[in-house]
Predicted model as a PDB file, atoms N, CA, C, CB and O in Angstrom, pLDDT in the B-factor column:
MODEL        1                                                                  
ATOM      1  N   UNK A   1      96.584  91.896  91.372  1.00 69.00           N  
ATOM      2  CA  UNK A   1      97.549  91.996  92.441  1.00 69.00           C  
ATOM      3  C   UNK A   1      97.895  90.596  92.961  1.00 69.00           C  
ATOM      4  CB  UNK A   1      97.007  92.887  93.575  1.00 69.00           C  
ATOM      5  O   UNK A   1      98.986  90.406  93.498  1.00 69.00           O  
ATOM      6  N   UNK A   2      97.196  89.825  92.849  1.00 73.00           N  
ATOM      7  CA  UNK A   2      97.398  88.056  93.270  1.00 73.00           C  
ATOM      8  C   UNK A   2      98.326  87.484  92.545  1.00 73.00           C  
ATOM      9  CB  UNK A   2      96.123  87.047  93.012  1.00 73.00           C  
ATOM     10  O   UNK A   2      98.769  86.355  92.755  1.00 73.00           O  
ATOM     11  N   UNK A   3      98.729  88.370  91.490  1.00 80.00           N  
ATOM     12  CA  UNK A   3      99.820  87.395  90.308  1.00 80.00           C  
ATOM     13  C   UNK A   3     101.317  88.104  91.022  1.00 80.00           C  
ATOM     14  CB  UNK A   3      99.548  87.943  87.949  1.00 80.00           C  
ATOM     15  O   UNK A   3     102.344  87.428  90.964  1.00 80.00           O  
ATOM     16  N   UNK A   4     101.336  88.916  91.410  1.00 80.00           N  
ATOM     17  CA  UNK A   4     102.380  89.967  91.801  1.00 80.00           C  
ATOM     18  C   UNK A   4     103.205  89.217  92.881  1.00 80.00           C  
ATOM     19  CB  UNK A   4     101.695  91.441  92.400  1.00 80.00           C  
ATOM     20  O   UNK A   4     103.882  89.995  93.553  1.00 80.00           O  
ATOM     21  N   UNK A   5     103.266  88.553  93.056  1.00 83.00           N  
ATOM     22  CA  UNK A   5     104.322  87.577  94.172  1.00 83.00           C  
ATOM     23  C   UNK A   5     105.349  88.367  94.628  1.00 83.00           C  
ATOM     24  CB  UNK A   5     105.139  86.209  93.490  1.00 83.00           C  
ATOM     25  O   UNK A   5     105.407  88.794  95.781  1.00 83.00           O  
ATOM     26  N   UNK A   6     106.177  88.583  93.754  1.00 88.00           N  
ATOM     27  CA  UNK A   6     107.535  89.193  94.690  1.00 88.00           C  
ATOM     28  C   UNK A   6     107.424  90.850  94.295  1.00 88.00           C  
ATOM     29  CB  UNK A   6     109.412  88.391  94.085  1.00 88.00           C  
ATOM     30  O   UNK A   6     108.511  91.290  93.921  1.00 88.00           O  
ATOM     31  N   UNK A   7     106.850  91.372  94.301  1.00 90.00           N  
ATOM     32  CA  UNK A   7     105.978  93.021  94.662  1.00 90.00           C  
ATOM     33  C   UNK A   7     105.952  93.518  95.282  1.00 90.00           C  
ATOM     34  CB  UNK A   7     105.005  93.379  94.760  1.00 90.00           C  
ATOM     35  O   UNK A   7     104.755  93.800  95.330  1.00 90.00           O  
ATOM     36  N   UNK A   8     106.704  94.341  96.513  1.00 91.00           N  
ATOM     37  CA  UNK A   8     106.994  95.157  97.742  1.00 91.00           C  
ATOM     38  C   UNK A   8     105.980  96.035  97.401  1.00 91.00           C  
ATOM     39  CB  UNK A   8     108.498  95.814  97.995  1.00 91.00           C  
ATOM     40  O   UNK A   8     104.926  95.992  98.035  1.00 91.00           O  
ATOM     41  N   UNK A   9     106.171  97.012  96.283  1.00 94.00           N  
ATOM     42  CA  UNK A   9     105.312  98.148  96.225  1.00 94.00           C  
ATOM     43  C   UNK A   9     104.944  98.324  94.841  1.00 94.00           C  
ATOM     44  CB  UNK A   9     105.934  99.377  96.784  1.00 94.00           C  
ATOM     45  O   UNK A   9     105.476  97.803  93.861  1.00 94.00           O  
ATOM     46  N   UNK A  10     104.094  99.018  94.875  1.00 95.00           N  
ATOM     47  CA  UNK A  10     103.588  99.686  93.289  1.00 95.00           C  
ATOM     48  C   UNK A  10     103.620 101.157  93.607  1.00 95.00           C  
ATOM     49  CB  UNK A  10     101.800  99.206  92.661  1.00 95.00           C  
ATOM     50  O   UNK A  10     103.513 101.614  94.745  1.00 95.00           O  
ATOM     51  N   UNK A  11     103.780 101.880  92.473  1.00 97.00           N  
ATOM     52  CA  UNK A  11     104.044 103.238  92.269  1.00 97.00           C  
ATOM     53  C   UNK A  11     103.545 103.882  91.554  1.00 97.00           C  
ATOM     54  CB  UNK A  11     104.953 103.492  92.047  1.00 97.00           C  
ATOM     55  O   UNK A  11     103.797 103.351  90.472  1.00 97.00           O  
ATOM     56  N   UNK A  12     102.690 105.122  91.294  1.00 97.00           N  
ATOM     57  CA  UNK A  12     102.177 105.990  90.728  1.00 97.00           C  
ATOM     58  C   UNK A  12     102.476 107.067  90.308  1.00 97.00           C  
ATOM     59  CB  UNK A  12     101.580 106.126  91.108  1.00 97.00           C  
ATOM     60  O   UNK A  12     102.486 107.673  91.380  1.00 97.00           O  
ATOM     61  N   UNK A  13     102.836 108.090  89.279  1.00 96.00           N  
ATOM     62  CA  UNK A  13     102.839 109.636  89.227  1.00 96.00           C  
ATOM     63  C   UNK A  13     101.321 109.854  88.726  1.00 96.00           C  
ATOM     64  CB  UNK A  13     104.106 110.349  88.100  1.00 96.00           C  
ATOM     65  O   UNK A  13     100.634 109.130  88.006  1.00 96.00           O  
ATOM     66  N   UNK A  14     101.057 110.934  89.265  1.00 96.00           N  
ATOM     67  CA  UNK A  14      99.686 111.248  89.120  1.00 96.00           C  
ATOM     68  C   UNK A  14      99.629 113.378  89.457  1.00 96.00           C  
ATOM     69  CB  UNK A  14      98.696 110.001  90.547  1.00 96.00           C  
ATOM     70  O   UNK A  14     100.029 114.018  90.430  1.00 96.00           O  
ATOM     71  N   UNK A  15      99.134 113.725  88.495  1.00 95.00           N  
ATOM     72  CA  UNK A  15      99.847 115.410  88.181  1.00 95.00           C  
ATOM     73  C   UNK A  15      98.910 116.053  89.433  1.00 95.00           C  
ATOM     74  CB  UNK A  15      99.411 116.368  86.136  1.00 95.00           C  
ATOM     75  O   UNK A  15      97.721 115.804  89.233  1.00 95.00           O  
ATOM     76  N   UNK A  16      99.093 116.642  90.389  1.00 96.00           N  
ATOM     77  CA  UNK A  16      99.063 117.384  91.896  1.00 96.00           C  
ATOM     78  C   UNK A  16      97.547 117.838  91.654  1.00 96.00           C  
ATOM     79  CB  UNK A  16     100.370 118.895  92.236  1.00 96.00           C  
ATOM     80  O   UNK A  16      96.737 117.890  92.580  1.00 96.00           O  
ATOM     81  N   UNK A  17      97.212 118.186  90.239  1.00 95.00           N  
ATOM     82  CA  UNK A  17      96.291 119.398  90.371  1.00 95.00           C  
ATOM     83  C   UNK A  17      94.790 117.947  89.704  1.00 95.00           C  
ATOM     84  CB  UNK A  17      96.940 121.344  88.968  1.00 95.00           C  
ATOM     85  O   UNK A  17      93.718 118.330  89.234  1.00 95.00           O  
ATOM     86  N   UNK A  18      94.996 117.093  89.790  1.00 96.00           N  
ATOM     87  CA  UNK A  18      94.096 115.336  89.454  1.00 96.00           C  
ATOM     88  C   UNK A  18      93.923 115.763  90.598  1.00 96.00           C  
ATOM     89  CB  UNK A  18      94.767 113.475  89.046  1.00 96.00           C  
ATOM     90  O   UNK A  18      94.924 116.086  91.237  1.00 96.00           O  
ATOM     91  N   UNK A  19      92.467 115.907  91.262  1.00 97.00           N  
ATOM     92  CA  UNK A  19      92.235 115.560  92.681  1.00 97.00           C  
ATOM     93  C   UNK A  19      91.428 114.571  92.340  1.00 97.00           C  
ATOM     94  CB  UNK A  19      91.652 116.611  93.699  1.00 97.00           C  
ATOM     95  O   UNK A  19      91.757 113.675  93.118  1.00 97.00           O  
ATOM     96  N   UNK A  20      90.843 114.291  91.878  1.00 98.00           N  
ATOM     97  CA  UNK A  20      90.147 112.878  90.820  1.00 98.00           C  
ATOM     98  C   UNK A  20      90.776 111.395  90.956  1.00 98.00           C  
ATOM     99  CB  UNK A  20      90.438 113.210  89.027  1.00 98.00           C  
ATOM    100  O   UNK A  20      90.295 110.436  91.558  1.00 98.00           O  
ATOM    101  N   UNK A  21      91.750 111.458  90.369  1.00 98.00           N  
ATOM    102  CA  UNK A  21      93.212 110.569  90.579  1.00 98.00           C  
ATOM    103  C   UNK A  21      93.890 110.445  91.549  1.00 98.00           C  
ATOM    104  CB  UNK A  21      94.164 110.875  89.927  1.00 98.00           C  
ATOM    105  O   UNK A  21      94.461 109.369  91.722  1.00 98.00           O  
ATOM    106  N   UNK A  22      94.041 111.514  92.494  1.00 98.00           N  
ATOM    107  CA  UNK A  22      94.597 111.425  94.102  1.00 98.00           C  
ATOM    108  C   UNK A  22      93.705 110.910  94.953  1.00 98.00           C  
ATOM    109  CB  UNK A  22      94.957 112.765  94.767  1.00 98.00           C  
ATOM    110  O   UNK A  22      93.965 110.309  95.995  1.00 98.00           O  
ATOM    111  N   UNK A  23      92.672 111.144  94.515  1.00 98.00           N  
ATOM    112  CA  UNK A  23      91.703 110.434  95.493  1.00 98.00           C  
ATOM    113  C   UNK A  23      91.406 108.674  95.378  1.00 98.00           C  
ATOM    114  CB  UNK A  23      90.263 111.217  95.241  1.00 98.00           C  
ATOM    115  O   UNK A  23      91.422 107.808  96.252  1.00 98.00           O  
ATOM    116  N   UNK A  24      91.177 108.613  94.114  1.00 98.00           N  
ATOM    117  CA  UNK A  24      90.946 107.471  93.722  1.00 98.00           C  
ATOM    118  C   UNK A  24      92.010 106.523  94.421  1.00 98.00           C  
ATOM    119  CB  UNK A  24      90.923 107.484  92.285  1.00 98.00           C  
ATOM    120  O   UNK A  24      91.702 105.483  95.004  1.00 98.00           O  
ATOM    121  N   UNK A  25      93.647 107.145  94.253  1.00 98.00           N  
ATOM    122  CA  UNK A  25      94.685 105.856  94.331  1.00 98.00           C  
ATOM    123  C   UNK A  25      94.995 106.305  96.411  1.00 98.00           C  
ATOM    124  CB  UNK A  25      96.691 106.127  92.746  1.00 98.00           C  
ATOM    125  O   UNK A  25      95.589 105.596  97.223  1.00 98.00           O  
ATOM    126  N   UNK A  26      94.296 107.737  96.671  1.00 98.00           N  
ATOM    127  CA  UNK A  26      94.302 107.177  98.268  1.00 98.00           C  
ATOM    128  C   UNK A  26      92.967 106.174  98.322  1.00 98.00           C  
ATOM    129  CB  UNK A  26      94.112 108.644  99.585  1.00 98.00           C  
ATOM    130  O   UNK A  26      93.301 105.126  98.874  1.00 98.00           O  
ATOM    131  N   UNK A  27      91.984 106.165  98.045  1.00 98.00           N  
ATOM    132  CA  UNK A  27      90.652 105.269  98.571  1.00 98.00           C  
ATOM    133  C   UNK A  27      91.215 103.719  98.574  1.00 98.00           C  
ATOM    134  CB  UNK A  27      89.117 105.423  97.369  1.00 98.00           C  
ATOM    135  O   UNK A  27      90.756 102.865  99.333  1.00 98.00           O  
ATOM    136  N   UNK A  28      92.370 103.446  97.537  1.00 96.00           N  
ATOM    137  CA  UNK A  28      93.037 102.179  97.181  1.00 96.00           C  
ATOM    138  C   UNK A  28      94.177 101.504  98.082  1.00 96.00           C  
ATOM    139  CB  UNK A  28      93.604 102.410  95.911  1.00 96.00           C  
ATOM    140  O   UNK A  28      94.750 100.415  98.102  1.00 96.00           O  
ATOM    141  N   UNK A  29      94.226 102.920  98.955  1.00 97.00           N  
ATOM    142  CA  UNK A  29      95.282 102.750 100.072  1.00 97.00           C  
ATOM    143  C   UNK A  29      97.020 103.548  99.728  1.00 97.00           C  
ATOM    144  CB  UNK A  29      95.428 100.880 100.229  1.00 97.00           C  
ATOM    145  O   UNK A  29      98.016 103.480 100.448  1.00 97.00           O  
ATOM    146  N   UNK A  30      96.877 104.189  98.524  1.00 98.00           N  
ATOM    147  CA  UNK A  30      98.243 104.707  98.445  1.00 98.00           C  
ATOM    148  C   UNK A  30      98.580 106.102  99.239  1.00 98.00           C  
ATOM    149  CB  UNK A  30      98.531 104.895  96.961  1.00 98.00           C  
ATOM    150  O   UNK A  30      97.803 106.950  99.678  1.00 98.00           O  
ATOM    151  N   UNK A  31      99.997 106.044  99.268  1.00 98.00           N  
ATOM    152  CA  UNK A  31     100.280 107.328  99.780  1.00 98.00           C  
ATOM    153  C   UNK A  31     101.433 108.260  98.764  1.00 98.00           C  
ATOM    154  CB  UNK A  31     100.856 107.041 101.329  1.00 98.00           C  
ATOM    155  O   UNK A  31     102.320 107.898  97.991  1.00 98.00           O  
ATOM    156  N   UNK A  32     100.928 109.612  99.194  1.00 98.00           N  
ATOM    157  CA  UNK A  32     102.316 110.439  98.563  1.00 98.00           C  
ATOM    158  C   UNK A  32     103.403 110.234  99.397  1.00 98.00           C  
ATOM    159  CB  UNK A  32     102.191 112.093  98.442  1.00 98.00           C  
ATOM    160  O   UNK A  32     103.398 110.535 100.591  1.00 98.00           O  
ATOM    161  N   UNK A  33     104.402 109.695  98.765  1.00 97.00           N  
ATOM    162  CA  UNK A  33     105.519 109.555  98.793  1.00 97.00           C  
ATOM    163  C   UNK A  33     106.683 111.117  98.332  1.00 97.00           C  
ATOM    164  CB  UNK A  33     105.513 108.312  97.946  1.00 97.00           C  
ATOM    165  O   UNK A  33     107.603 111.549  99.026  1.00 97.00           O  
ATOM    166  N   UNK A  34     106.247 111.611  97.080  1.00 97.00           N  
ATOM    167  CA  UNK A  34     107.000 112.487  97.314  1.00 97.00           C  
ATOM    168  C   UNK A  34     106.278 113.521  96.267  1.00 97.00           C  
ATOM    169  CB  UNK A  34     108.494 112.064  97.191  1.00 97.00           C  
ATOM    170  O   UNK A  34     105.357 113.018  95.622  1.00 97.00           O  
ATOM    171  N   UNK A  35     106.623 115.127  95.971  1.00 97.00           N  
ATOM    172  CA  UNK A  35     106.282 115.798  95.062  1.00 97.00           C  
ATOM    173  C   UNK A  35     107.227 116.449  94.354  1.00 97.00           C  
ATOM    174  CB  UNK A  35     105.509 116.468  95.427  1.00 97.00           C  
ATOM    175  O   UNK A  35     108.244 116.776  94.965  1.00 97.00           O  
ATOM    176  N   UNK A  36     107.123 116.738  93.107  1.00 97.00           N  
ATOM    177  CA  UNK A  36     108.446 117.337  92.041  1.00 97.00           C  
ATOM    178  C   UNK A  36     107.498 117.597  90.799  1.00 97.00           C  
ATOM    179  CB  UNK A  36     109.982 115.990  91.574  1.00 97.00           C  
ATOM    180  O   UNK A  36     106.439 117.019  90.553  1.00 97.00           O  
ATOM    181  N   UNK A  37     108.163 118.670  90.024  1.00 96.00           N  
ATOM    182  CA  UNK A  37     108.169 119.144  88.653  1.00 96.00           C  
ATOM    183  C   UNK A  37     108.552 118.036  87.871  1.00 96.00           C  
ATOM    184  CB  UNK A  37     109.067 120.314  88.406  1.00 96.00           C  
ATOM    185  O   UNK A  37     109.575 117.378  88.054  1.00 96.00           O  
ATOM    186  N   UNK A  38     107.428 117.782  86.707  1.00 91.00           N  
ATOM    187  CA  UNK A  38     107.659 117.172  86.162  1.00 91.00           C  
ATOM    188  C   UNK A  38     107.786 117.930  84.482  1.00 91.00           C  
ATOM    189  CB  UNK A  38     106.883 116.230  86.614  1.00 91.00           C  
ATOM    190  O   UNK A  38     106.993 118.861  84.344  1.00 91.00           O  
ATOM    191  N   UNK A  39     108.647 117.642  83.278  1.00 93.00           N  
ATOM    192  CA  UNK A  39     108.425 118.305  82.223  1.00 93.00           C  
ATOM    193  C   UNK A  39     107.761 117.338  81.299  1.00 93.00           C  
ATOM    194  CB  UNK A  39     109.609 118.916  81.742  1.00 93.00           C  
ATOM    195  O   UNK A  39     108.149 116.206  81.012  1.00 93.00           O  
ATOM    196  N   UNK A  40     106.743 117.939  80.899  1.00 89.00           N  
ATOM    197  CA  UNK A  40     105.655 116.991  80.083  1.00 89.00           C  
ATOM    198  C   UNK A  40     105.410 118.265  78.416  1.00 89.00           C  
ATOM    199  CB  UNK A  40     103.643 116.704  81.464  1.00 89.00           C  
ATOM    200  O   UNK A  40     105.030 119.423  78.245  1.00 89.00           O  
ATOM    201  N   UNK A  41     105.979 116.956  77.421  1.00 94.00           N  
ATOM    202  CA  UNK A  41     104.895 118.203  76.293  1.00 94.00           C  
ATOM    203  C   UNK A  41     105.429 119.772  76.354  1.00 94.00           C  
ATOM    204  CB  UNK A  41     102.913 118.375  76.998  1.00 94.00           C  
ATOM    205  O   UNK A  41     104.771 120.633  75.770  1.00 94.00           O  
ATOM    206  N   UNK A  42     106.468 120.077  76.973  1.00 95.00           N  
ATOM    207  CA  UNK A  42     106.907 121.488  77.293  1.00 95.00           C  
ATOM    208  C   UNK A  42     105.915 122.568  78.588  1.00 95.00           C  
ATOM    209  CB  UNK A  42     106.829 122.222  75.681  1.00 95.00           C  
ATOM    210  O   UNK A  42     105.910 123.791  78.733  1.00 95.00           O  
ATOM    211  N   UNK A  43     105.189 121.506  79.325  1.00 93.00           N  
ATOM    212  CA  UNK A  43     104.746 121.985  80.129  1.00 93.00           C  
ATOM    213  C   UNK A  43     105.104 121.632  81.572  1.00 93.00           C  
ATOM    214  CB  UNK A  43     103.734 121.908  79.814  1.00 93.00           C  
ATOM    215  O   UNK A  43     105.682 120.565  81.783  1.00 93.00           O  
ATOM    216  N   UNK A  44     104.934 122.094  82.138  1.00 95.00           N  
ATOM    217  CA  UNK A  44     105.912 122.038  83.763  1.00 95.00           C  
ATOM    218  C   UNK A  44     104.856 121.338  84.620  1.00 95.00           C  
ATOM    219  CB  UNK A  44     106.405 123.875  84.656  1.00 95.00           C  
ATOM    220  O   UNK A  44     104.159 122.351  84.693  1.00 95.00           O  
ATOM    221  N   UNK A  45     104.214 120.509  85.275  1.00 94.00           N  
ATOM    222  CA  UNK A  45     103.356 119.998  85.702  1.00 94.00           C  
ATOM    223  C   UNK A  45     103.885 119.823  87.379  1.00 94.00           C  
ATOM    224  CB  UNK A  45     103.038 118.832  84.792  1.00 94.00           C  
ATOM    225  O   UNK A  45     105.028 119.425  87.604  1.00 94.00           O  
ATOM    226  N   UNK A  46     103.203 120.066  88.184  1.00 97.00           N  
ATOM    227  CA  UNK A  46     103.076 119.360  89.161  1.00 97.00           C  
ATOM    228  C   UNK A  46     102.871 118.178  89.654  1.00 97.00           C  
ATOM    229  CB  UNK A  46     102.645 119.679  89.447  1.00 97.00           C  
ATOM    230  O   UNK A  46     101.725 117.984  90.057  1.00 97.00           O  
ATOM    231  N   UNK A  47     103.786 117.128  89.774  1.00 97.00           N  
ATOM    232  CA  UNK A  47     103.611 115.741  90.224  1.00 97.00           C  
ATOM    233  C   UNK A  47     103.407 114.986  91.292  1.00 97.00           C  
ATOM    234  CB  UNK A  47     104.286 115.307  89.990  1.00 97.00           C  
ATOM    235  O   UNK A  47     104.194 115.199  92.215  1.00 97.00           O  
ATOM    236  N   UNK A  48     102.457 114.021  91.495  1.00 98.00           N  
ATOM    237  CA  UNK A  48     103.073 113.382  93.162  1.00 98.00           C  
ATOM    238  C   UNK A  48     103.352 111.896  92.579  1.00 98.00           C  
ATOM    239  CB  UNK A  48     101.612 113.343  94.854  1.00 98.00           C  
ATOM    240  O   UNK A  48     102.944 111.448  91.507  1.00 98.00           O  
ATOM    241  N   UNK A  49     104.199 111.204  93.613  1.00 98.00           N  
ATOM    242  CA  UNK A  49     104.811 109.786  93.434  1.00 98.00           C  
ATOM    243  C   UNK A  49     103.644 109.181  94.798  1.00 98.00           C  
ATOM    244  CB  UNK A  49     106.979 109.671  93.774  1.00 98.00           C  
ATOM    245  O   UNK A  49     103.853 109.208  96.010  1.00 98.00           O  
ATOM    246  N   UNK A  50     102.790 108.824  94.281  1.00 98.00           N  
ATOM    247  CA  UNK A  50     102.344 108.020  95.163  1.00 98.00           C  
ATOM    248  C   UNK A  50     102.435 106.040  94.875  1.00 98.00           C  
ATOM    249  CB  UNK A  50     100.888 108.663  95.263  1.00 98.00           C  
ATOM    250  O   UNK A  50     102.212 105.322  93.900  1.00 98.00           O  
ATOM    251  N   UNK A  51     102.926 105.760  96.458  1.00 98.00           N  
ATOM    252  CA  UNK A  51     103.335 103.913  96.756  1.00 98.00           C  
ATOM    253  C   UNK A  51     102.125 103.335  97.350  1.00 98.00           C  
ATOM    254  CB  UNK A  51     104.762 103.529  98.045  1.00 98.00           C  
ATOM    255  O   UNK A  51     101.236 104.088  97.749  1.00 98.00           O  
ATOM    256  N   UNK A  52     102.011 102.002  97.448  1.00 96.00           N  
ATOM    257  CA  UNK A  52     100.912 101.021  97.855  1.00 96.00           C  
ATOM    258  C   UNK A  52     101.966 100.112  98.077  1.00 96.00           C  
ATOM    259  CB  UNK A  52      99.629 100.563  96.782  1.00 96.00           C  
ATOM    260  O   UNK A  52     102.494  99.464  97.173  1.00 96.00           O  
ATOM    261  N   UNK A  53     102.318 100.046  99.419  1.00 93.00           N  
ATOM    262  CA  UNK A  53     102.535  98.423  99.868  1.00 93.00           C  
ATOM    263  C   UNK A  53     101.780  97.363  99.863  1.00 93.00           C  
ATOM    264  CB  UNK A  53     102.785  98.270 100.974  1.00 93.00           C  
ATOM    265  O   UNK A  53     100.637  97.376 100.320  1.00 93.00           O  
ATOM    266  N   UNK A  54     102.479  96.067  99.213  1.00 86.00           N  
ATOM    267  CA  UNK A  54     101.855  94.917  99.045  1.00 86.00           C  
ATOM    268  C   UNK A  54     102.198  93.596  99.467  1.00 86.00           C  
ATOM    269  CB  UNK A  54     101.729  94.857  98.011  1.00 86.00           C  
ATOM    270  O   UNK A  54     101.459  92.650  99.197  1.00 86.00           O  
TER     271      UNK A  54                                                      
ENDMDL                                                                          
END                                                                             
């Protein structure tokens, strides 16, 4: 993150039903930003967009 100079935010999708992964990138300080269907592989997934201001 020290190389990242002009970097407002970083961004994540991470699939709703990862509570593993949601946790991890809140302990890091991110937030959901937003949730949507995502189509993966022909499967319909639940997504969140989680941001980290920097």
């Amino acid at each position: 993150m020290q190389h990242l100079n002009d970097v407002k935010k970083i961004y994540v999708n991470v699939e709703k039903e990862n509570l593993a992964g949601v946790h991890f990138y809140k302990s890091k300080g991110f937030i959901i930003e937003t949730e949507y269907e995502d189509l993966f592989d022909g499967h319909i997934l639940q997504t969140v967009r989680m941001a980290l201001e920097v």
